[in-house]
MDAnalysis code that builds the backbone (N, CA, C; Angstrom):
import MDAnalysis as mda
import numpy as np

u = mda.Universe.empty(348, n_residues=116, atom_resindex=np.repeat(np.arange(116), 3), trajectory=True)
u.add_TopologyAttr("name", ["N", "CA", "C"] * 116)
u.add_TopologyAttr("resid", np.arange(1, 117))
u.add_TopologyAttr("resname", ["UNK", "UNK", "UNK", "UNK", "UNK", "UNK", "UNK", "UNK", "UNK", "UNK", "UNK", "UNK", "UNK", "UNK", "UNK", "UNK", "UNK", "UNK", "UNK", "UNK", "UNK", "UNK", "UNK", "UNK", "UNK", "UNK", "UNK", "UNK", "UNK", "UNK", "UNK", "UNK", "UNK", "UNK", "UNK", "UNK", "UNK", "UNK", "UNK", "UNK", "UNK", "UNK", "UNK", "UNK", "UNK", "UNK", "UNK", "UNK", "UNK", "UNK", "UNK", "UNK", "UNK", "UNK", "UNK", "UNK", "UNK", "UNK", "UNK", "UNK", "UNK", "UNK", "UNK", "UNK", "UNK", "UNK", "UNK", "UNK", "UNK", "UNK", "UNK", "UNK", "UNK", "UNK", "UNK", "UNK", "UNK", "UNK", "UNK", "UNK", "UNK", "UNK", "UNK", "UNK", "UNK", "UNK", "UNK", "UNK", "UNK", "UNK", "UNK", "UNK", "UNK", "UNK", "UNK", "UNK", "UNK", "UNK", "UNK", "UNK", "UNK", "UNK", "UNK", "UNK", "UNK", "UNK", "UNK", "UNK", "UNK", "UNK", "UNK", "UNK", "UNK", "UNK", "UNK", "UNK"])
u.atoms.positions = np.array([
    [0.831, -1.174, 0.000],
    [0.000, 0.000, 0.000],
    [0.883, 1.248, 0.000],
    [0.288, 1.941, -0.768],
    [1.462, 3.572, -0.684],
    [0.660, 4.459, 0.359],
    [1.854, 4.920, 1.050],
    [1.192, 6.031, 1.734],
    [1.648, 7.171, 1.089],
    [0.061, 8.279, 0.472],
    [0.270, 9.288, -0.256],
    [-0.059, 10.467, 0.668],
    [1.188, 11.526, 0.681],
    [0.474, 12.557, 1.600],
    [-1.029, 13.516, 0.039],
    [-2.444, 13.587, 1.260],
    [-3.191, 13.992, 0.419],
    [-3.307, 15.352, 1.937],
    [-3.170, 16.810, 1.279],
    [-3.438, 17.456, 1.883],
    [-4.152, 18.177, 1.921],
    [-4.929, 18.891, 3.026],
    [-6.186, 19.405, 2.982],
    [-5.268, 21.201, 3.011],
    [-6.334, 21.772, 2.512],
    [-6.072, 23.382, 2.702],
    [-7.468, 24.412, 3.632],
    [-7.401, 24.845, 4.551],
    [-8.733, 25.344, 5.466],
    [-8.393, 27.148, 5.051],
    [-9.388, 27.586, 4.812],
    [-9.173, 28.993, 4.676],
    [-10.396, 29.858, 6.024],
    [-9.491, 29.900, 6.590],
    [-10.191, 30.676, 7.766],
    [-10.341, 32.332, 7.872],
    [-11.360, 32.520, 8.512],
    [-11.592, 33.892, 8.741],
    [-11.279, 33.915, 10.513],
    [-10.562, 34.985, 10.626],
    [-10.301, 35.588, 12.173],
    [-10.778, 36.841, 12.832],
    [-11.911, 36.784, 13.409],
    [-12.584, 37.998, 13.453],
    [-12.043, 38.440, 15.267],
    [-11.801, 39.705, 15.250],
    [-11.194, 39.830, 16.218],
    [-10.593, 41.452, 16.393],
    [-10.554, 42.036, 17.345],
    [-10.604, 43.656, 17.416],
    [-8.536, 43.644, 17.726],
    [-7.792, 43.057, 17.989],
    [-6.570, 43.054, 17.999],
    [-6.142, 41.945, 16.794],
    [-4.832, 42.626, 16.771],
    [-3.774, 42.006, 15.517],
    [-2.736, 41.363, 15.786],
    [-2.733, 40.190, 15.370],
    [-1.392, 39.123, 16.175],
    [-1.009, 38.842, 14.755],
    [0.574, 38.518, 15.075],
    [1.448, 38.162, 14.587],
    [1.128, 36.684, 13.987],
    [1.971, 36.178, 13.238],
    [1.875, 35.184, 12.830],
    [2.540, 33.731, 13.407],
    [3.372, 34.275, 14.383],
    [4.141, 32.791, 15.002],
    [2.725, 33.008, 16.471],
    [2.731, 34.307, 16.704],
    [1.069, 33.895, 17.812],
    [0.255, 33.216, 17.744],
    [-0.488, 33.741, 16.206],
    [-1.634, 32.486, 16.224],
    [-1.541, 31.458, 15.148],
    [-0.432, 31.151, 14.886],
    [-0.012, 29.290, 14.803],
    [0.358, 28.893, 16.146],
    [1.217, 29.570, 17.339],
    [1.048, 28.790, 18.183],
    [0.006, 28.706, 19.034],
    [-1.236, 29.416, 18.983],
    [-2.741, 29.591, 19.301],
    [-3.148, 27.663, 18.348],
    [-2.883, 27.373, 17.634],
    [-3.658, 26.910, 16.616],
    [-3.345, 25.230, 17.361],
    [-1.912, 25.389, 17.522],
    [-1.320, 24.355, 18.491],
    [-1.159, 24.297, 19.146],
    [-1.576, 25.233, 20.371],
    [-2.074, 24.626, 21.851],
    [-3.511, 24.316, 21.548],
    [-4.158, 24.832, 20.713],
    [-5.612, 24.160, 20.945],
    [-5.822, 22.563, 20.414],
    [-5.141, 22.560, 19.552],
    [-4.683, 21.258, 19.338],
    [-4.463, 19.889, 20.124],
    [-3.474, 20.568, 20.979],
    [-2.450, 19.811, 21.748],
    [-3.425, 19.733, 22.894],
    [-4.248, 20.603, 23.263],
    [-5.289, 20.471, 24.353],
    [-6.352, 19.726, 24.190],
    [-6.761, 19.444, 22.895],
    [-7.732, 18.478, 22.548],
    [-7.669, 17.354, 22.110],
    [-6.267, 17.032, 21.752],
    [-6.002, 15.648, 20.999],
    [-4.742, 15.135, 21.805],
    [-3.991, 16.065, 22.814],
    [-2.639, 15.701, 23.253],
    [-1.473, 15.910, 22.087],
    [-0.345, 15.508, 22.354],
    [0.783, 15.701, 21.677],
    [0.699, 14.666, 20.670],
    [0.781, 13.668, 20.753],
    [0.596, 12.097, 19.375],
    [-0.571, 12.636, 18.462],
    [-1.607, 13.367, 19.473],
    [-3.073, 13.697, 18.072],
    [-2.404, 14.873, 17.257],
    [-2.050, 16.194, 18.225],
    [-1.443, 17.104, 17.258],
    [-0.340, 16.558, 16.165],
    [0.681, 15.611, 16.603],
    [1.426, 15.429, 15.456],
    [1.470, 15.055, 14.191],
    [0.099, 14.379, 14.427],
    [-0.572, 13.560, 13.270],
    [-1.094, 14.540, 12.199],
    [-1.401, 15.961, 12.892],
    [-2.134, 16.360, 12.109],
    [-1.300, 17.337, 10.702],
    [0.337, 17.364, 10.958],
    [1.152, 18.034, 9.850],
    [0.728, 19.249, 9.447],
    [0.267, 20.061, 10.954],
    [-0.225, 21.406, 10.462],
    [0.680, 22.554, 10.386],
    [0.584, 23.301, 9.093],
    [1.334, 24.125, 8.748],
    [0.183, 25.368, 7.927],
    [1.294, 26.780, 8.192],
    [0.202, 27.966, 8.182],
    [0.940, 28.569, 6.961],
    [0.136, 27.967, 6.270],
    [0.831, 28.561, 4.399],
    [0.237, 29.969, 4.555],
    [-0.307, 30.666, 4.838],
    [-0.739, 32.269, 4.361],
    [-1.060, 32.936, 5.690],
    [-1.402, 34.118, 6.240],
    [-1.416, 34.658, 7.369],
    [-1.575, 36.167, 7.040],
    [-2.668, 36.820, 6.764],
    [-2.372, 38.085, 6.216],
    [-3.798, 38.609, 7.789],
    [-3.227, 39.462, 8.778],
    [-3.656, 39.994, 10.161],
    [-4.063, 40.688, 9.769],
    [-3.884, 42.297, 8.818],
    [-5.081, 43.135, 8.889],
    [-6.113, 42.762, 8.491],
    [-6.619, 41.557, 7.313],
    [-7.757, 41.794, 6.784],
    [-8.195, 40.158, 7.409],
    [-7.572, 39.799, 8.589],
    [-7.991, 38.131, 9.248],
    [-8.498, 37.399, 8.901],
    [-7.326, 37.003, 7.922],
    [-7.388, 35.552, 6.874],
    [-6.176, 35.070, 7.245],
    [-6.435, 33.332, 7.194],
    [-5.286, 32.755, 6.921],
    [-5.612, 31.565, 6.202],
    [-4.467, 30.464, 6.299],
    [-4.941, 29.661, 5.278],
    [-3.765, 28.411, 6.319],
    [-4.677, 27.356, 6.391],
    [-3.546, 26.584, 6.953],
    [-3.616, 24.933, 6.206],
    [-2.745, 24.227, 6.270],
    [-2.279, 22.861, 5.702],
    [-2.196, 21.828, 6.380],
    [-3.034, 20.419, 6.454],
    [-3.043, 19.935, 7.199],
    [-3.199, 18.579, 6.655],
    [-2.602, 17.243, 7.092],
    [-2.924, 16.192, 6.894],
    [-4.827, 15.871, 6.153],
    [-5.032, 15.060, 5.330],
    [-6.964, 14.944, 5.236],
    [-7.342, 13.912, 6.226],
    [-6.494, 13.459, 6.777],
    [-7.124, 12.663, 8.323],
    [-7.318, 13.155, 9.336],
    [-6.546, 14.420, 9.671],
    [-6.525, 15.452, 10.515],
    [-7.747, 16.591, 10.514],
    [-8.216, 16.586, 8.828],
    [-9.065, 17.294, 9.101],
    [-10.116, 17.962, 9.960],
    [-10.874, 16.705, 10.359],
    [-11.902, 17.519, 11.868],
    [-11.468, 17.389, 12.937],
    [-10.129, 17.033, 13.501],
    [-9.280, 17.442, 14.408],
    [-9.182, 18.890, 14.538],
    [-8.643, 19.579, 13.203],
    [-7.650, 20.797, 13.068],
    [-9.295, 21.827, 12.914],
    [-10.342, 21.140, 12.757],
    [-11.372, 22.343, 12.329],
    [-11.976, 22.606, 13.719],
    [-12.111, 21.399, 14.505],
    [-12.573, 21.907, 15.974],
    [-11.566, 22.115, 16.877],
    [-10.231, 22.632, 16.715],
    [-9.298, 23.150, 17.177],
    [-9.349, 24.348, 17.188],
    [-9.945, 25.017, 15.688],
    [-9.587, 26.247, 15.132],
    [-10.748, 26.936, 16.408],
    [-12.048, 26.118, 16.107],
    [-13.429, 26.344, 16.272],
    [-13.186, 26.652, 17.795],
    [-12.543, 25.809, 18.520],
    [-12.121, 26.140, 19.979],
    [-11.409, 27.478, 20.628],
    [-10.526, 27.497, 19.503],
    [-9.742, 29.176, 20.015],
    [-10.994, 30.625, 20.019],
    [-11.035, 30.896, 21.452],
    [-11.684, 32.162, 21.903],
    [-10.726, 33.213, 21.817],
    [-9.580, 33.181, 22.330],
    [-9.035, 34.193, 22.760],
    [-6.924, 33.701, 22.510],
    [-7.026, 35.610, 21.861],
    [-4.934, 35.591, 21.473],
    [-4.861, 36.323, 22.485],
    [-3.704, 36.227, 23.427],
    [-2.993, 37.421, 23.774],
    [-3.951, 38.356, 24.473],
    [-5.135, 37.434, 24.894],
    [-6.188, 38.431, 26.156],
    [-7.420, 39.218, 25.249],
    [-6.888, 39.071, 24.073],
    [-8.044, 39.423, 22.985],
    [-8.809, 38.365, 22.477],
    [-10.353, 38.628, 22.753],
    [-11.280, 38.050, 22.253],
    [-11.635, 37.777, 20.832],
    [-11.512, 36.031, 20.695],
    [-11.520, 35.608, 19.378],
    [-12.304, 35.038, 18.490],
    [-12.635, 34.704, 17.467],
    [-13.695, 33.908, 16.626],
    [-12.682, 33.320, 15.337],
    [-12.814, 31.907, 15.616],
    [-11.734, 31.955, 14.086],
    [-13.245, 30.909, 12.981],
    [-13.442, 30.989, 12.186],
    [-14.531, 30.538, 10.736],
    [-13.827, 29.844, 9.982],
    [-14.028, 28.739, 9.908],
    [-14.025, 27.876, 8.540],
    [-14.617, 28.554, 7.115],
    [-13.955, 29.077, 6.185],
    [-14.551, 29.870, 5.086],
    [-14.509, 28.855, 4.175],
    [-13.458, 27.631, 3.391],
    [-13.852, 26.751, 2.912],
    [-12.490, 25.509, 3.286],
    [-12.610, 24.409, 2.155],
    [-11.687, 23.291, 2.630],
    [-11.773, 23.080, 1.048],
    [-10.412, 23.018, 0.954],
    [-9.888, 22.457, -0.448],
    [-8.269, 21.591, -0.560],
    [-8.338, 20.517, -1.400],
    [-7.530, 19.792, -2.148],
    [-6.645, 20.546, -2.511],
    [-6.443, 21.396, -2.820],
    [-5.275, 22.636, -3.649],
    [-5.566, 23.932, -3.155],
    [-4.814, 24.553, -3.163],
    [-4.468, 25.769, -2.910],
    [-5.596, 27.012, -4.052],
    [-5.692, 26.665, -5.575],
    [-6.137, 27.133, -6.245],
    [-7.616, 27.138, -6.288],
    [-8.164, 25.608, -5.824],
    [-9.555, 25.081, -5.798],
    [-9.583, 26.465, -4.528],
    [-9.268, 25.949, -3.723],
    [-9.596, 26.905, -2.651],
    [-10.224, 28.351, -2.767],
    [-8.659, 28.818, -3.042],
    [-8.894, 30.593, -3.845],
    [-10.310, 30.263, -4.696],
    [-10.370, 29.783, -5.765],
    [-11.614, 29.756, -6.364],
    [-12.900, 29.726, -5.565],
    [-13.095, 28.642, -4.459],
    [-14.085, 28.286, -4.299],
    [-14.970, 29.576, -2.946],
    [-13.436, 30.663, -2.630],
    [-13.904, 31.657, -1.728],
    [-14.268, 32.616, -2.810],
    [-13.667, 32.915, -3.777],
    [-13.937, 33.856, -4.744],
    [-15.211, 33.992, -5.014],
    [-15.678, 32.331, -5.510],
    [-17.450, 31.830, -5.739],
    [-18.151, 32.708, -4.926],
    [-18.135, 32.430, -3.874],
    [-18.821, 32.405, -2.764],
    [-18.906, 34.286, -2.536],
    [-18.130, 34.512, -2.835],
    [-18.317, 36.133, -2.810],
    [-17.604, 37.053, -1.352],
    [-16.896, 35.826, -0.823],
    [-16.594, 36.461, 0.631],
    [-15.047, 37.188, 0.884],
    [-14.713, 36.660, -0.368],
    [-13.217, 37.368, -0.298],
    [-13.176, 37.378, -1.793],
    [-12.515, 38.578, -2.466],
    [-11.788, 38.244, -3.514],
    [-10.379, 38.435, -3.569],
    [-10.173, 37.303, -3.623],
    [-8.811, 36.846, -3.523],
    [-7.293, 37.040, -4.310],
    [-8.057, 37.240, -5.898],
    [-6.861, 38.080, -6.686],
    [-5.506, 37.503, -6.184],
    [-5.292, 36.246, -6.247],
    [-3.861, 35.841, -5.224],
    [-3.441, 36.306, -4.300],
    [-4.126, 36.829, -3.551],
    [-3.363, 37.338, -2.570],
    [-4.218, 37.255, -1.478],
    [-4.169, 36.256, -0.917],
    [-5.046, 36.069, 0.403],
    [-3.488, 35.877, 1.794],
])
């Protein structure tokens, strides 16, 4: 049997009246993680934060497709960065990076123009 990495892409919305950095809330992303699944569940999940753009609170993160509803009720769990009150949204879930961009574009909630 081959093991193929198939990776998922989550494009989240971060609604929130303060602005964090980007090593903040990836490590926001993995303590919530690590609090809900322990250290062996987080590792599994190969999460990585391909995009991160704070003024307009989007990001975009990479994650194992087994990990998937691990990493979405992780996200769904984080209230609060840095004493600031948080909301992070699932905006969509895509196979590629491009499906993705497209499928927020559709939807009318971001236009994305590459540059999310």
């Amino acid at each position: 049997m081959i093991n193929r990495r198939r990776p998922r892409y989550i494009a989240l919305k971060i609604e929130s009246e303060g602005i964090f950095d980007r090593r903040t809330f990836l490590n926001k992303v993995w303590d919530s993680l690590t609090r809900l699944y322990g250290e062996y569940g987080a590792s599994k999940a190969g999460l990585v934060l391909v995009n991160y753009t704070p003024k307009k609170g989007f990001a975009i993160l990479r994650c194992n497709h087994k990990a998937l509803l691990m990493v979405r009720a992780a996200t769904a769990a984080i209230t609060s960065i840095d004493e600031e009150h948080v909301a992070v949204h699932v905006l969509a879930v895509s196979g590629t990076l491009k499906a993705l961009r497209r499928k927020i574009s559709e939807h009318g909630r971001l236009k994305c123009g590459g540059t999310i």
